[in-house]
C-alpha positions as CSV (number, residue, x, y, z in Angstrom):
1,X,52.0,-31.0,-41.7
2,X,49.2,-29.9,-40.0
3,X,47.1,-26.9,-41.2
4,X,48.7,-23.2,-40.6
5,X,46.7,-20.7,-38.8
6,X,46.7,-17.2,-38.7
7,X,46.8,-15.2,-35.1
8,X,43.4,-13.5,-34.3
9,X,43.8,-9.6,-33.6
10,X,43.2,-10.9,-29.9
11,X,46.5,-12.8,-30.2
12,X,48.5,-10.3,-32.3
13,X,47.5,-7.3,-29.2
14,X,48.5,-9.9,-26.6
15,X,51.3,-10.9,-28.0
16,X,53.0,-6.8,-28.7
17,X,51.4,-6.3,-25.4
18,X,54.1,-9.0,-23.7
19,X,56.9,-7.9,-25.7
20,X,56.4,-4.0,-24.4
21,X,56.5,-5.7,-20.8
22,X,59.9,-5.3,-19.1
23,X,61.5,-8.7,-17.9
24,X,60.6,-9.7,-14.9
25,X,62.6,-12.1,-12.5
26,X,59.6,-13.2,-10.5
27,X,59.4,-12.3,-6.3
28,X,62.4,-12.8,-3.9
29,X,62.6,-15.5,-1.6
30,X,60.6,-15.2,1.6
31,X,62.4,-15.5,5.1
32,X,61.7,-19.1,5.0
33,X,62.7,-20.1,2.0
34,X,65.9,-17.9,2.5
35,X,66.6,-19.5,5.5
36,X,66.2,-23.1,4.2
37,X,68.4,-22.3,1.3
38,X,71.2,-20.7,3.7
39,X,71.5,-24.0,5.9
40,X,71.9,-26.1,2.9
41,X,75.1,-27.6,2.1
42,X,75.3,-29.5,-1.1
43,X,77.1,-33.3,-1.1
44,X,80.9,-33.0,-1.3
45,X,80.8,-35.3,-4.1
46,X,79.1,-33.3,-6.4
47,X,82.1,-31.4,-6.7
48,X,84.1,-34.4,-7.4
49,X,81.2,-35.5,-10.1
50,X,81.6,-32.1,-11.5
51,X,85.5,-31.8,-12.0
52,X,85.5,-35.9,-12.9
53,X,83.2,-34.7,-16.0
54,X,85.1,-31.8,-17.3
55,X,87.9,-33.9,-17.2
56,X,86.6,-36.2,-19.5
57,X,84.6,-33.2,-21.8
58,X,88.6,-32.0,-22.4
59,X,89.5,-34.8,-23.2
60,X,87.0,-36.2,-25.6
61,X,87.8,-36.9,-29.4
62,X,86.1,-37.5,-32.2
63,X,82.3,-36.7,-33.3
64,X,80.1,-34.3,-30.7
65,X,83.8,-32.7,-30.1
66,X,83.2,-28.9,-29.8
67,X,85.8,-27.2,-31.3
């Protein structure tokens, strides 16, 4: 195992300093990228991928089974 460190005071203020920060989801789209995402239509058979797979997670036995 590799050597353990201790946080500098440096570390320690930025690191109460990022958990006083409120959460922050980032900027909104701009009008481009709005309208690009608007006139995109997804692949049909994704959905049928999708419902094919939780078919087969209902249906699985055995070990990795959630309960």
């Amino acid at each position: 195992m590799a050597d353990q460190t201790r946080p500098s005071d440096v570390t320690r203020a930025e690191e109460a300093r990022e958990a006083r920060a409120p959460a922050d989801a980032g900027r909104g789209p701009t009008e481009e990228e709005a309208r690009a995402a608007d006139g995109h239509r997804p692949d049909p058979s994704t959905a049928d991928h999708e419902e094919e797979m939780l078919r087969r997670g209902a249906d699985q036995e055995g070990e990795g089974r959630l309960p």
